[in-house]
MARLUMKE-828911 format. One record per residue (C-alpha): residue number from 1; residue in three letters; x, y, z. Coordinates in steps of 0.2 Angstrom, whole numbers. Each point is the difference from the previous one (the first is absolute). Example, Ala and Ser with C-alpha at 12.3 -4.5 7.8 and 13.67 -1.06 7.14 Angstrom:
2
NODE_i_aa_px_py_pz
NODE_1_ALA_62_-22_39 .
NODE_2_SER_6_17_-3 .
//
This chain:
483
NODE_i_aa_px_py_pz
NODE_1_UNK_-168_81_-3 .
NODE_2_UNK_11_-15_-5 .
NODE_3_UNK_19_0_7 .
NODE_4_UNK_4_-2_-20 .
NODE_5_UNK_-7_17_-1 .
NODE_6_UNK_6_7_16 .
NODE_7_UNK_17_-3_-6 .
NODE_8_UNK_-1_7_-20 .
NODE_9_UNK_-6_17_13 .
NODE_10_UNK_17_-2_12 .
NODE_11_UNK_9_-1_-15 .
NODE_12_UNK_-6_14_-9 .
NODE_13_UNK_0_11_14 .
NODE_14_UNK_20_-5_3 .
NODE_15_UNK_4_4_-20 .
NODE_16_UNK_-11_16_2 .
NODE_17_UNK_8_7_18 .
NODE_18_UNK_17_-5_-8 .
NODE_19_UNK_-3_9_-17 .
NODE_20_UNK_-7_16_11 .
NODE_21_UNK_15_-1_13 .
NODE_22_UNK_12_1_-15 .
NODE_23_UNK_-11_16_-7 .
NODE_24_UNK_1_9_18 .
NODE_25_UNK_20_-3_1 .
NODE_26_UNK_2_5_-19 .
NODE_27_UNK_-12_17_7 .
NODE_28_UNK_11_4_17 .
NODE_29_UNK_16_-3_-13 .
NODE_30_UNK_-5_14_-11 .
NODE_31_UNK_-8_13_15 .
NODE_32_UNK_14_12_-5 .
NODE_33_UNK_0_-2_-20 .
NODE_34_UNK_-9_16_-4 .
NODE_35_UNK_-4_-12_-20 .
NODE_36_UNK_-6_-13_11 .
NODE_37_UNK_-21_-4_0 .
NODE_38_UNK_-6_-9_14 .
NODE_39_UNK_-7_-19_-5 .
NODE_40_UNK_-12_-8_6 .
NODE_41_UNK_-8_-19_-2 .
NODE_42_UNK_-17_-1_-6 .
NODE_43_UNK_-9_-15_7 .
NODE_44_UNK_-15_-6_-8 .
NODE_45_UNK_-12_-13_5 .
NODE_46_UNK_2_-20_-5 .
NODE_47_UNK_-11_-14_5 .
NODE_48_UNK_6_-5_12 .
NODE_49_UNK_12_13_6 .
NODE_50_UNK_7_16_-9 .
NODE_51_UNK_16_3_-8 .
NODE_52_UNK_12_16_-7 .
NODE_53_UNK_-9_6_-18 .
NODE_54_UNK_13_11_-2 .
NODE_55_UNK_14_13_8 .
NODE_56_UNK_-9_18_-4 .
NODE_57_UNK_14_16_1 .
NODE_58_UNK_-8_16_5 .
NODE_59_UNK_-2_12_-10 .
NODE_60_UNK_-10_16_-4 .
NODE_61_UNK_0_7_-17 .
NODE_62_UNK_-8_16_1 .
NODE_63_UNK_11_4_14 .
NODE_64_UNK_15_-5_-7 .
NODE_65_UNK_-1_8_-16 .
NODE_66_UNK_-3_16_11 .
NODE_67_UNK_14_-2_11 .
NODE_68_UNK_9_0_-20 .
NODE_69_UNK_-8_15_-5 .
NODE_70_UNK_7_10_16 .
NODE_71_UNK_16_-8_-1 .
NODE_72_UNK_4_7_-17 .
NODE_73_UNK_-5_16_6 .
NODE_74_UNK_12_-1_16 .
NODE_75_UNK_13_-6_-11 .
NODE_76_UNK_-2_15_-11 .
NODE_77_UNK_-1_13_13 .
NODE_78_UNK_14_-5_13 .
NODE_79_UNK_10_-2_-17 .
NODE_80_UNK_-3_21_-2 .
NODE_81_UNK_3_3_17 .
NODE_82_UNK_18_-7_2 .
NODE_83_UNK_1_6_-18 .
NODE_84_UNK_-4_18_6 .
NODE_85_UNK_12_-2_16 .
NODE_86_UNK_14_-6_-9 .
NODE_87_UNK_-1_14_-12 .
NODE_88_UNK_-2_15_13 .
NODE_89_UNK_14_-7_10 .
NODE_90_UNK_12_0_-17 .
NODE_91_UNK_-2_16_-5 .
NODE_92_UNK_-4_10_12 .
NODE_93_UNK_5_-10_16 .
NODE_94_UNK_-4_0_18 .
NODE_95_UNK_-12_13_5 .
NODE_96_UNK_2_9_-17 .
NODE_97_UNK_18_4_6 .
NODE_98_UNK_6_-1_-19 .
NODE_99_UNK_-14_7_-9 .
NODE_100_UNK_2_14_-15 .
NODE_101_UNK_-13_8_11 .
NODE_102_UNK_9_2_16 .
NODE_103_UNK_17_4_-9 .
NODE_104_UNK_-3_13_-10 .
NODE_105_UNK_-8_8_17 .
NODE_106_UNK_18_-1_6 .
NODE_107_UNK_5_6_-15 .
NODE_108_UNK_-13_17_1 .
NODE_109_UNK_5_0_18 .
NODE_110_UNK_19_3_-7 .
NODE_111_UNK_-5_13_-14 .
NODE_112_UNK_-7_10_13 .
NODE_113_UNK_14_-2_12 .
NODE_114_UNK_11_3_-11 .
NODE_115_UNK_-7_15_-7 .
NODE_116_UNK_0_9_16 .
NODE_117_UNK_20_-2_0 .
NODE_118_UNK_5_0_-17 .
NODE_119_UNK_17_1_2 .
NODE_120_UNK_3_-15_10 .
NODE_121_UNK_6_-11_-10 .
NODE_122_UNK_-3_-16_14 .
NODE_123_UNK_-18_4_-4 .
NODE_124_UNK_2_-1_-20 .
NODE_125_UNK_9_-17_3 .
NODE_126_UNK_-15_-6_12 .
NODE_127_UNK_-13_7_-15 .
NODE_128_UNK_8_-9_-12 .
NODE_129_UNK_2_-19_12 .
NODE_130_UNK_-19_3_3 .
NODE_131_UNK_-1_0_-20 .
NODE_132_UNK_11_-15_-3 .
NODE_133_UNK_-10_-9_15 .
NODE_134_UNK_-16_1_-13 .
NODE_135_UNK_10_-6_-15 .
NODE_136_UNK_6_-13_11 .
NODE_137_UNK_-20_-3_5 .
NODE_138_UNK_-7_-1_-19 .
NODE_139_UNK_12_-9_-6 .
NODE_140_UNK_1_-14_14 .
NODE_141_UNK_-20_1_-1 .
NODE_142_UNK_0_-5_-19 .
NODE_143_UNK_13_-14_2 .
NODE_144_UNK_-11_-7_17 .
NODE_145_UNK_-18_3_-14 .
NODE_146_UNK_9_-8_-12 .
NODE_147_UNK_10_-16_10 .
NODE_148_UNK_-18_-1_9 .
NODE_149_UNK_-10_-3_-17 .
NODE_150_UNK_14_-13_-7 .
NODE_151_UNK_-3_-7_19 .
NODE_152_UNK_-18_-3_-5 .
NODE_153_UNK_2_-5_-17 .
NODE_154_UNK_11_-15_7 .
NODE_155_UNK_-12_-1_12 .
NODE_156_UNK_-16_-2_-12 .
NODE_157_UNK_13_-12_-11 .
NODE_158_UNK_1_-11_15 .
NODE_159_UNK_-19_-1_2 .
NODE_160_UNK_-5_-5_-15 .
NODE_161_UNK_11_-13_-1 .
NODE_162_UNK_-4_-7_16 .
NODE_163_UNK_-20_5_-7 .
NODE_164_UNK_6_-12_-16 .
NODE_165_UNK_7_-14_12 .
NODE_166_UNK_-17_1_12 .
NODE_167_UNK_-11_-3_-16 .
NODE_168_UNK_10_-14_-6 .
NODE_169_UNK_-3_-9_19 .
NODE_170_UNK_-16_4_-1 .
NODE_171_UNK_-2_-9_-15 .
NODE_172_UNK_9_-17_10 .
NODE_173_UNK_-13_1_14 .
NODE_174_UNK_-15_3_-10 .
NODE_175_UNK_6_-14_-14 .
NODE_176_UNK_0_-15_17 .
NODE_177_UNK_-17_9_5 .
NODE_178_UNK_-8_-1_-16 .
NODE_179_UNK_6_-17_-5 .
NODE_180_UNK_-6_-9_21 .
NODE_181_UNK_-17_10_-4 .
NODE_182_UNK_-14_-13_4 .
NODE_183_UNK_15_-13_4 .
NODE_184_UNK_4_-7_19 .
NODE_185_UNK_17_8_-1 .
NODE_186_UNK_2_12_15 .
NODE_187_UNK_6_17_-8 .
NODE_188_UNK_-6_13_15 .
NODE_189_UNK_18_4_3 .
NODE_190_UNK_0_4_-19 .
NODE_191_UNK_-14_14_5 .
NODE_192_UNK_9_6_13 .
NODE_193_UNK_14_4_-10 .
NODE_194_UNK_-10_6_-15 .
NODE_195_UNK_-7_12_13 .
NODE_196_UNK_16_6_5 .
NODE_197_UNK_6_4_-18 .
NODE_198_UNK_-15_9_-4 .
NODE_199_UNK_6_12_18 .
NODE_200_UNK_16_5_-6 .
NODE_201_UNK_-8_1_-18 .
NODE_202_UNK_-11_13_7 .
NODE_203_UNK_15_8_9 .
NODE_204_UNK_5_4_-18 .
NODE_205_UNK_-14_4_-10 .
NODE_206_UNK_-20_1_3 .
NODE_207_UNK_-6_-17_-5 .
NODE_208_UNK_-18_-7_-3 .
NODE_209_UNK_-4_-19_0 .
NODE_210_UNK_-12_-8_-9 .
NODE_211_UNK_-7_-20_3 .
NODE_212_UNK_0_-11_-13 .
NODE_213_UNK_-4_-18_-1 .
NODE_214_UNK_11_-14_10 .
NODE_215_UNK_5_12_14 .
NODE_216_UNK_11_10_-16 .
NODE_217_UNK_2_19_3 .
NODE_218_UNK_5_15_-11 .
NODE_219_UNK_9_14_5 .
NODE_220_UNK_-7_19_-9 .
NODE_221_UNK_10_15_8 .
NODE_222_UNK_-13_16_5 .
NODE_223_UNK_-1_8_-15 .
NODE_224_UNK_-4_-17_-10 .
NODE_225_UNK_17_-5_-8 .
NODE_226_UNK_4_-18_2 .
NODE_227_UNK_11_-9_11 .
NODE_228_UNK_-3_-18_0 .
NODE_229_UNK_-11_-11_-10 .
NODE_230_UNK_6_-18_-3 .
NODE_231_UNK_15_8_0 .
NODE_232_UNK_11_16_5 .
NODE_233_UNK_1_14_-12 .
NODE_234_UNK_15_8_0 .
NODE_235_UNK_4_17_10 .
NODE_236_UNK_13_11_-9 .
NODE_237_UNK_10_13_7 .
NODE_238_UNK_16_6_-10 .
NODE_239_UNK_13_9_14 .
NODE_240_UNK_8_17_-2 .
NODE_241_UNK_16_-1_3 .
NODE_242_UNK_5_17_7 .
NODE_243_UNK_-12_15_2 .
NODE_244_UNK_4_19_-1 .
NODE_245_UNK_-11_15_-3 .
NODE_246_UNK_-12_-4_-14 .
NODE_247_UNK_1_-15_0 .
NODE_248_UNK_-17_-12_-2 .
NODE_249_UNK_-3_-15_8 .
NODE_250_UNK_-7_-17_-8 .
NODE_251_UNK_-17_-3_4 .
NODE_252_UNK_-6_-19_5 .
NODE_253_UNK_-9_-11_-11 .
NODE_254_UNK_-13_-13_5 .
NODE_255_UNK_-4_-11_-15 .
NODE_256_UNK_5_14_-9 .
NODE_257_UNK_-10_11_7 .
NODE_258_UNK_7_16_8 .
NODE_259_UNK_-2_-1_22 .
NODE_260_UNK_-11_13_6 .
NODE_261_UNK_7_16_5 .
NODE_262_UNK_-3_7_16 .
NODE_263_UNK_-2_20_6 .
NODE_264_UNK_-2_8_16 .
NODE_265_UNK_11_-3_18 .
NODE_266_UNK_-17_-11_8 .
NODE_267_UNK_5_-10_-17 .
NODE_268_UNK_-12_-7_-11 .
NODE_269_UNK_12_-14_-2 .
NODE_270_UNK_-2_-19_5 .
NODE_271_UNK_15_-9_3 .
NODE_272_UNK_18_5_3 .
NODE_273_UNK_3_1_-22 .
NODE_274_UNK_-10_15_-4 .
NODE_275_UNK_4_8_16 .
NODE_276_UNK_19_-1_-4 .
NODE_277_UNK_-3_4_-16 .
NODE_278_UNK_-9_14_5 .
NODE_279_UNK_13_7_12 .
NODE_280_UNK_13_0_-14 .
NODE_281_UNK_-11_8_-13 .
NODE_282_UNK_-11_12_9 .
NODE_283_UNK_12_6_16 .
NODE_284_UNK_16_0_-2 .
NODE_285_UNK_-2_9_-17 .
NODE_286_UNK_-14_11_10 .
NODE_287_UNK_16_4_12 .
NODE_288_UNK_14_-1_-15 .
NODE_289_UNK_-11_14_-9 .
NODE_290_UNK_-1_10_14 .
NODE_291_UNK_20_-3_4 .
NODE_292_UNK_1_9_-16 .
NODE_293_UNK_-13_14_2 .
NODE_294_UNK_11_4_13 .
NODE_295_UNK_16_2_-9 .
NODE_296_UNK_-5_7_-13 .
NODE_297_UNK_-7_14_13 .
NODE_298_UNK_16_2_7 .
NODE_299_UNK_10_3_-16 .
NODE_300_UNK_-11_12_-6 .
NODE_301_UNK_-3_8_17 .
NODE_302_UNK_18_3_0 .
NODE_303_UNK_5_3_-17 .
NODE_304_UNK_8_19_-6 .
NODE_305_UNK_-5_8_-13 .
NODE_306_UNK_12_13_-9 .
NODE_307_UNK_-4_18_5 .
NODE_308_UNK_6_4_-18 .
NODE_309_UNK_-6_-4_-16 .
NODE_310_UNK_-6_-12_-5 .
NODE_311_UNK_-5_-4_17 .
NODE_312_UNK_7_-20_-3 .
NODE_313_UNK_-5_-11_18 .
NODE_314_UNK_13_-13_6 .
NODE_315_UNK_0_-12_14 .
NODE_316_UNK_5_10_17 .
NODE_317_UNK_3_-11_16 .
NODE_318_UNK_-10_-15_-8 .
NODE_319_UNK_4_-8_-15 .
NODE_320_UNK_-4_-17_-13 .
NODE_321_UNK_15_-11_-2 .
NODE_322_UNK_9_8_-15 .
NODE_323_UNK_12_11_-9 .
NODE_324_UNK_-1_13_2 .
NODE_325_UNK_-15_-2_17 .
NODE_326_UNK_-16_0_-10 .
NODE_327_UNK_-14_11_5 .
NODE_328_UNK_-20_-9_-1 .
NODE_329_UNK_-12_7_-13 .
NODE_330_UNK_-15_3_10 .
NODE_331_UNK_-10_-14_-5 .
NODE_332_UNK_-7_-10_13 .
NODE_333_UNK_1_-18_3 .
NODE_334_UNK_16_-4_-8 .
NODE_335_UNK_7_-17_5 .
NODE_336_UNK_17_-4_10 .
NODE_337_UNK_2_18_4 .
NODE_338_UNK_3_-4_20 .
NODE_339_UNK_13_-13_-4 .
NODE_340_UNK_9_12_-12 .
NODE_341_UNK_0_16_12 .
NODE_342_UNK_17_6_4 .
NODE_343_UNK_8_12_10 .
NODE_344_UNK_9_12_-9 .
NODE_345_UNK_18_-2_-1 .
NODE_346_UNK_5_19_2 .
NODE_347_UNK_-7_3_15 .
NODE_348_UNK_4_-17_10 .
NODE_349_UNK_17_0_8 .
NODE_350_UNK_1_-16_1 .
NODE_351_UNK_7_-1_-18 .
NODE_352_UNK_8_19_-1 .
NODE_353_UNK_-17_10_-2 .
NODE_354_UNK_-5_14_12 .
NODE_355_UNK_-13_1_10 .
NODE_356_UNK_0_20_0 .
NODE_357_UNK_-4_0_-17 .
NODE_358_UNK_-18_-5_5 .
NODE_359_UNK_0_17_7 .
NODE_360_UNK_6_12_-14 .
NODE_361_UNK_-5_-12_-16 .
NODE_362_UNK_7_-16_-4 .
NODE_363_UNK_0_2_-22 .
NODE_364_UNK_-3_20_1 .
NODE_365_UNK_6_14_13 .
NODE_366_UNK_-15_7_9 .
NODE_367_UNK_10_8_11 .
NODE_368_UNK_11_10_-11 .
NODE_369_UNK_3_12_13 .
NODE_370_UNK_9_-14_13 .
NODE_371_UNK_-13_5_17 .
NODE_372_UNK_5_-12_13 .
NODE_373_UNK_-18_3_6 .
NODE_374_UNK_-8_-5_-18 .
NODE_375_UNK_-16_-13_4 .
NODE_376_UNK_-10_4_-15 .
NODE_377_UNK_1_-15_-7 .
NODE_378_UNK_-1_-12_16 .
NODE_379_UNK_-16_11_5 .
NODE_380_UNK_-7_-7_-18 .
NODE_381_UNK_3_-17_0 .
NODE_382_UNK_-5_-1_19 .
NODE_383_UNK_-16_7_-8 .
NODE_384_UNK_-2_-8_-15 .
NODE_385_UNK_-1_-17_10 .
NODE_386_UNK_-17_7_7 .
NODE_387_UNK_-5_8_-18 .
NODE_388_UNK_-15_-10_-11 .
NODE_389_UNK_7_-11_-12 .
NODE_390_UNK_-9_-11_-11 .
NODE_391_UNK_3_-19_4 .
NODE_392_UNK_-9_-17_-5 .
NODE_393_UNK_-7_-12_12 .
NODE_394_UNK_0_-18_0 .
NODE_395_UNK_-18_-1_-6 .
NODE_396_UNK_7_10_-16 .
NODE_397_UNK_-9_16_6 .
NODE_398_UNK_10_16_-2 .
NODE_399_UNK_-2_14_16 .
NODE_400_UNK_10_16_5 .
NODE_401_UNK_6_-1_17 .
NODE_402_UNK_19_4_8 .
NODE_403_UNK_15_-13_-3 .
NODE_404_UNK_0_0_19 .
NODE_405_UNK_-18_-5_1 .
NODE_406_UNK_0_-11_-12 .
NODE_407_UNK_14_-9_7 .
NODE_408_UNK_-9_-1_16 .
NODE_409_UNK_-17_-7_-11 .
NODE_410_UNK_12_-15_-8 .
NODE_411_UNK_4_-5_20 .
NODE_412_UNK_-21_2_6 .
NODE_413_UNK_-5_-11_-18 .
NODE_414_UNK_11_-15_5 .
NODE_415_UNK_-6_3_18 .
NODE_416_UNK_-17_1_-1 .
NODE_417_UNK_1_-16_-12 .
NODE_418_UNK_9_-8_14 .
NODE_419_UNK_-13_5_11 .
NODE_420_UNK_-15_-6_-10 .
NODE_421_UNK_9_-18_-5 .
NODE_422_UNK_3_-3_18 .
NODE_423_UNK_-19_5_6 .
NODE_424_UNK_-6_-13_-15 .
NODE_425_UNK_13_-13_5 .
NODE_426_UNK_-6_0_18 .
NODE_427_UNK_-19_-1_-7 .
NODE_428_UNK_3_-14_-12 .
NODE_429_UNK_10_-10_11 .
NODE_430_UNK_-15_0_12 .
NODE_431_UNK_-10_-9_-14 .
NODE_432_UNK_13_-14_-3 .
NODE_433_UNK_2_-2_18 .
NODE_434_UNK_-20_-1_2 .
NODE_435_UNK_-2_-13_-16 .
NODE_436_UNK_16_-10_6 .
NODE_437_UNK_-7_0_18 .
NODE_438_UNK_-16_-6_-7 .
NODE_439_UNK_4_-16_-13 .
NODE_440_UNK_13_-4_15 .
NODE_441_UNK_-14_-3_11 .
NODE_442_UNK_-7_-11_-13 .
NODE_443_UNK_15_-10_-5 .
NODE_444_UNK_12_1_11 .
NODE_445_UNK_4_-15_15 .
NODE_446_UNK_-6_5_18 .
NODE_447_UNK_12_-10_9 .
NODE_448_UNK_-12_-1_16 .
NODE_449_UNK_-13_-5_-11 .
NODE_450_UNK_9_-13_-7 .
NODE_451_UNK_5_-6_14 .
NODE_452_UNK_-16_-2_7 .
NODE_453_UNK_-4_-9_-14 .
NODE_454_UNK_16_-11_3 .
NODE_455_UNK_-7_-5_16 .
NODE_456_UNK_-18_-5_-6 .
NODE_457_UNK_10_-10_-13 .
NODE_458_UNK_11_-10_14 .
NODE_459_UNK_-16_-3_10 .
NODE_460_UNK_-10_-6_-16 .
NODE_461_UNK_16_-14_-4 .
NODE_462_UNK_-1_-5_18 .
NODE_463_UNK_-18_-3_0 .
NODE_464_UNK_2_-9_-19 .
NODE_465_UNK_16_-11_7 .
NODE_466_UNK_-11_-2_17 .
NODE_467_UNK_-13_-8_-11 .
NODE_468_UNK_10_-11_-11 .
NODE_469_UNK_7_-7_15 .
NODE_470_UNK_-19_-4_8 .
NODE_471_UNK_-2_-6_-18 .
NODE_472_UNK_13_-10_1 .
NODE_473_UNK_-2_-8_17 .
NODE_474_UNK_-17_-3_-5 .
NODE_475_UNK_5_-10_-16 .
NODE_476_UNK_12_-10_10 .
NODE_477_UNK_-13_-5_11 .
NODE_478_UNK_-11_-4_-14 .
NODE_479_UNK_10_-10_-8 .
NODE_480_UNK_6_-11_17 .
NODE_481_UNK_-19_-4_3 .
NODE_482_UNK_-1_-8_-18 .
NODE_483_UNK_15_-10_2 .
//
């Protein structure tokens, strides 16, 4: 080997060490950027010598479009969850304090004490507090329905701009990847940041990539709608701008395409956007619904009906907003009813009604005769909360069951969903912890392994610089013996 030749070998050895040294710092920088894929120097063979081909960024596509897949569906499911716990607590609080269920079991409770001593009129007030206490409940449970879907609605507002704003970066990062395609320009950090986009995209709706040429990418969401393709398409969303009962949400458009709608507390929704939408739409008007089942049972358990002809019924100790207090039909599945309930005026002391009227009749004198022991009347609505009834369920079907069990049925449906969304989240979150944990060991920085490989690299430029100085010696001497 001539010393010419020696050196060129020095010499690339130095450019290449340098070049690798400058890849393993840029590695240890980025050990804790959870967007960040490891580099690494490819060295290829050169006569005489090697040099750096190229920097590779490790990657695993398969595993990566996995670790999408389960993300949307974590998304999606946690989304439920919190949706599911923040809806219990509001309306029927901690431990199920404030639920309908638990106070018109204070209220029966009452009746029946009450009964006993008719004539205490401490009783009758209690009876009728335990009554303003569910007014109180139904009403403060639509508003908390209601204030929670304008919450989401906002919510869903906020994501599909930030959905809109995500595309259009997209559409920066994959323009400089496109355009370096096939070029020396060193776009990886490019990668690594349309990587990241394509996460939180995920995070919003269930996405599908598919290759195209020069390293170009398009975007499909599950159900095939289009997302990107050269460009962003457009997501719409047009906010509601306050909610009561009956009133109906906007659905999301993807390329004009409607998002797809979800069912069922382990959710077949991807993504926090179908999820949300999903809450608004499908459970808390499943719990408004049933929030107004329950009013409309209560009036008409307690309404009076004339003992005379024509037999007209009125609204007793519960009432709709009105006047005169209106008394429900008996049509089920009316809307607004729980926000509308009232306590009758007549009987509440509060504003110069009394409480003993609850006892002889509060529109017509049951009690002609003035007993102080008459409990006819309390006996019978004690009862008539444990009577079959017919009342509609969230899924639309109609059943025969008591107000008081239906009551207790509206508490175990948003239980039990609670209980099945949080079994799911704990299963789901398992698969994007298994996929994360898995394209992390492919692509992320092992900062003992790079250090290791620090070291080889210091010893391989002191053996290069040890050589060029032996090569340099040598030359000297070389060229003395021709002088």
């Amino acid at each position: 080997m001539s010393l010419s030749t020696a050196l060129s070998i020095a010499q690339n050895s130095l450019l290449n060490t340098q070049r690798q040294t400058s890849v393993v710092s840029k590695n240890m920088a980025n050990a804790y950027n959870a967007d960040y894929s490891r580099r690494s120097a490819i060295v290829s063979s050169l006569a005489p010598g090697a040099q750096i081909a190229s920097i590779a960024r490790a990657t695993n596509v398969a595993l990566f479009r996995q670790n999408l897949t389960a993300t949307s569906t974590w998304m999606a499911q946690s989304t439920i969850v919190d949706g599911l716990d923040r809806l219990n607590l509001s309306v029927n609080g901690i431990d199920n304090a404030t639920a309908p269920a638990a106070l018109i079991g204070v209220l029966q409770n009452a009746l029946q004490l009450y009964s006993g001593t008719p004539s205490n009129r401490t009783l009758a007030e209690n009876t009728v507090e335990a009554a303003r206490q569910i007014v109180l409940g139904l009403n403060q449970g639509t508003s908390a329905v209601q204030a929670f879907r304008g919450d989401l609605d906002s919510q869903i507002a906020s994501s599909v701009a930030e959905l809109n704003q995500l595309l259009s970066d997209f559409k920066a990062v994959n323009d400089k990847i496109v355009n370096a395609s096939g070029g020396n320009r060193d776009v990886l950090d490019e990668f690594d940041r349309r990587d990241a986009l394509l996460k939180r995209i995920a995070e919003l709706v269930p996405i599908s990539t598919i290759p195209r040429a020069n390293d170009d990418i398009m975007i499909v969401t599950a159900d095939g709608s289009t997302l990107f393709e050269t460009i962003p398409r457009h997501i719409h969303f047009e906010a509601t701008s306050a909610y009561g009962p009956g009133t109906v949400g906007n659905k999301i458009y993807v390329d004009g395409v409607p998002l797809f709608s979800a069912t069922g507390a382990n959710t077949t929704a991807s993504g926090t956007l179908a999820a949300m939408v999903q809450l608004r739409d499908d459970y808390a008007n499943g719990l408004q619904l049933q929030l107004d089942e329950i009013a409309r049972g209560l009036v008409q358990t307690f309404a009076e009906t004339d003992p005379n002809p024509p037999n007209a019924t009125v609204a007793g100790l519960f009432s709709l907003a009105g006047t005169p207090p209106v008394a429900v039909p008996a049509a089920t599945g009316l809307t607004g009813l729980a926000g509308e309930i009232r306590l009758n005026a007549l009987i509440d002391p509060s504003v110069g009604g009394d409480a003993q009227k609850l006892r002889d009749g509060i529109n017509f004198d049951f009690n002609a005769a003035g007993h102080a022991s008459f409990n006819a009347l309390l006996l019978g609505y004690a009862e008539g909360l444990d009577n079959p009834a017919s009342f509609v369920g969230p899924g639309g079907a109609t059943a025969s069951v008591s107000l008081k069990n239906y009551s207790a049925g509206a508490v175990g449906w948003l239980e039990d969903a609670r209980k099945t969304a949080a079994n799911a989240a704990e299963n789901k979150s398992a698969l994007v912890l298994r996929t994360t944990e898995a394209l992390s060991n492919i692509t992320s920085v092992n900062i003992d392994e790079e250090m290791a490989l620090m070291l080889e690299l210091e010893h391989s430029y002191s053996a290069s610089a040890k050589m060029l100085q032996v090569i340099d010696e040598m030359l000297k001497t070389l060229l003395a013996a021709v002088r």
